[in-house]
N, C-alpha and C positions, 0 to 999 in steps of 0.2 A: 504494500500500500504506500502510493507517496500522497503525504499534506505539503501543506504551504512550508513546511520547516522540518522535516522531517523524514525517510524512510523507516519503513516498521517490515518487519517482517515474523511473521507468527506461525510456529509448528506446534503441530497438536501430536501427542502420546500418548499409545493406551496406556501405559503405566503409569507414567511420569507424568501427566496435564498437560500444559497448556505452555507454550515459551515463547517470548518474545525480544526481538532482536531491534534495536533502535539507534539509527544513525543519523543524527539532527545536523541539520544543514552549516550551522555557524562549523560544526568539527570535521565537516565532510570535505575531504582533501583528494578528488576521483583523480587517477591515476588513468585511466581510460576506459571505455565505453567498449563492448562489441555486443554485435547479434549475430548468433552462430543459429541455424536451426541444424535439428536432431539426425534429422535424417533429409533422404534425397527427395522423398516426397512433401515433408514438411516444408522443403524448400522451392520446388514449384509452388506450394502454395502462398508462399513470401511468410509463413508462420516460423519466429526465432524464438529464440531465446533469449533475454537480454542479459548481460553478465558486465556488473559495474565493479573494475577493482581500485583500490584504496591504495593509499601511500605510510597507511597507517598499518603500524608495524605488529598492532594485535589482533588486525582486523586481516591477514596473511588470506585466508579467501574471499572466492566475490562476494557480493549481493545478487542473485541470481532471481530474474522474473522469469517464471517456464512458463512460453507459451500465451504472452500476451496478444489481441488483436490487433492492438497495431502497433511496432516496436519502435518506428521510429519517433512518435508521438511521445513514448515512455524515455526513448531518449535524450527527446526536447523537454521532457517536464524534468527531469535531471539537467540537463546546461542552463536551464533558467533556472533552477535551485540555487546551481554553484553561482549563477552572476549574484541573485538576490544576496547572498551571504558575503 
C-alpha cells in the first residue's frame, strides 16, 4: 500500500498474525526502481512486478508489489514520494 508519506507493506501468518513493514517517505532513500514480470506470459500481458531497492543498509531486500495493474503508475507514485520528501 503506498499513502501520501509512507509505504506499508503487510503479511498475514497462520501462526504468527499479522506483520507489518513501514517505510515512510522522509527515510526513504530508493536506490532504484525495476519491473520484472514473472514469466513470458505475464509479460505479453505488460503485468510486472514492481521491486523498489533501498540504500538503506537494514533494509538489504526490496519492497516488492506482485503483480500490480498498472506498474508504471506504482512507479510514478514512488518518484513523486521521493521528490515530496
Amino acid at each position: 500500500m503506498i499513502t501520501s508519506k509512507a509505504l506499508i507493506d503487510r503479511y498475514s501468518f497462520r501462526l504468527g498474525g499479522e506483520y507489518s513493514e513501514v517505510v515512510y517517505g522522509d527515510k526513504m532513500h530508493v536506490q532504484e526502481i525495476v519491473r520484472k514480470p514473472r514469466n513470458l506470459f505475464y509479460d505479453l500481458l505488460k503485468i510486472h512486478d514492481v521491486y523498489i531497492y533501498f540504500h538503506k543498509l537494514e533494509k538489504e531486500e526490496p519492497f516488492i508489489f506482485r503483480g500490480p495493474q498498472d506498474s508504471q503508475e506504482i512507479e510514478d507514485l514512488i518518484e513523486d514520494l521521493r521528490v515530496k520528501t
